[in-house]
C-alpha positions in Angstrom: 0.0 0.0 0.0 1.4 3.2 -1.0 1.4 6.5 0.9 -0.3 9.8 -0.1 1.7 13.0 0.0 0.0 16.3 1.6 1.4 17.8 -1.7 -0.5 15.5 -3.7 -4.1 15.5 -2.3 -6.7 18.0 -3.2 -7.4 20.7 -1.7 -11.1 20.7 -0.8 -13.4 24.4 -1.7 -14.6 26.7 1.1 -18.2 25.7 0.1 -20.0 22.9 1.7 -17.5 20.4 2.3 -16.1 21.9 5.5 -17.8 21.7 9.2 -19.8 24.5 10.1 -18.3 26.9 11.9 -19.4 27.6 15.8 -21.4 30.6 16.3 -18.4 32.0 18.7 -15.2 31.4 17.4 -11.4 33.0 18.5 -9.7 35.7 17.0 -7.3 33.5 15.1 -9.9 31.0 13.8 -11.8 34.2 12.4 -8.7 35.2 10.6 -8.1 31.9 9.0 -11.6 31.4 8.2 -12.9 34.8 7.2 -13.7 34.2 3.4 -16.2 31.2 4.6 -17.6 33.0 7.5 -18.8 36.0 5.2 -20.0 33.5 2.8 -21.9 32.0 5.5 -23.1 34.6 7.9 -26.5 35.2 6.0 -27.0 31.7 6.8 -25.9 31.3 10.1 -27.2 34.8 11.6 -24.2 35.9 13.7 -20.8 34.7 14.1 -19.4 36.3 17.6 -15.7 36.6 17.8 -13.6 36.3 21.1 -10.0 37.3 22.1 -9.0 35.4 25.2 -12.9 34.0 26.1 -14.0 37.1 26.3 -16.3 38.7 22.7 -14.7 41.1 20.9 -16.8 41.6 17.5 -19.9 40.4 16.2 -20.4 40.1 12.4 -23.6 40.2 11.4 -25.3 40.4 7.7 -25.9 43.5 6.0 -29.3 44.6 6.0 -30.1 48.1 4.0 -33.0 50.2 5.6 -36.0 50.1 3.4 -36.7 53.6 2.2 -39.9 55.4 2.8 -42.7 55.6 0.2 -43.0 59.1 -0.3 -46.6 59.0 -2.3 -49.0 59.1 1.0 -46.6 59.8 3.7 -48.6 62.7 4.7 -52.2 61.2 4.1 -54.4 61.7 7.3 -51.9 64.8 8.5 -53.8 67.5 6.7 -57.1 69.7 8.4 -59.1 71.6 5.9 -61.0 73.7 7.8 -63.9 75.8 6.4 -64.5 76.5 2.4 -61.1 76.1 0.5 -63.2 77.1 -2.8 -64.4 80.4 -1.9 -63.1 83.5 -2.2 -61.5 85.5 1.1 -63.3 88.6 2.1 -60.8 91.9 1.1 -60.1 92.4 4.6 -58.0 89.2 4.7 -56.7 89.9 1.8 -54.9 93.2 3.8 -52.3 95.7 1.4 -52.4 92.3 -1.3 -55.4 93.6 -2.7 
């Protein structure tokens, strides 16, 4: 039976054929496995990271704030009070008329 290098085996992708990673994971581990843990953070919710036991950072998926719809924003803020359609009286209308 013959031996197998390191050199000679294949190196195995980033995507799906690793374990998952724990939710809270070490400073070092993060480094190592950053590329996977951004691929997988949509996924997985949160990873927390940890220097020494103790958390550090949290990554966390980007989320963009949804924008306002600006047609009806202001529906239900207006009062019309009285006639809008007929004419002011020329004393409200003062030195404009």
């Amino acid at each position: 039976m013959m031996a197998v290098s390191p050199a000679k085996t294949k190196s195995k992708s980033l995507s799906g054929t690793h374990k998952r990673l724990p939710a809270q994971i070490a400073a070092a581990d993060a480094k190592a496995h950053l590329l996977r843990m951004i691929a997988t953070v949509g996924e997985t919710g949160e990873y927390i990271i940890t220097k020494r036991g103790k958390p550090v950072a949290r990554l966390v998926p980007f989320q963009t704030e949804a924008k306002p719809d600006i047609y009806g924003c202001m529906a239900g803020t207006v009062q019309i009070i009285g006639d809008v359609m007929a004419p002011l009286p020329p004393e409200e209308w003062g030195d404009l008329y």
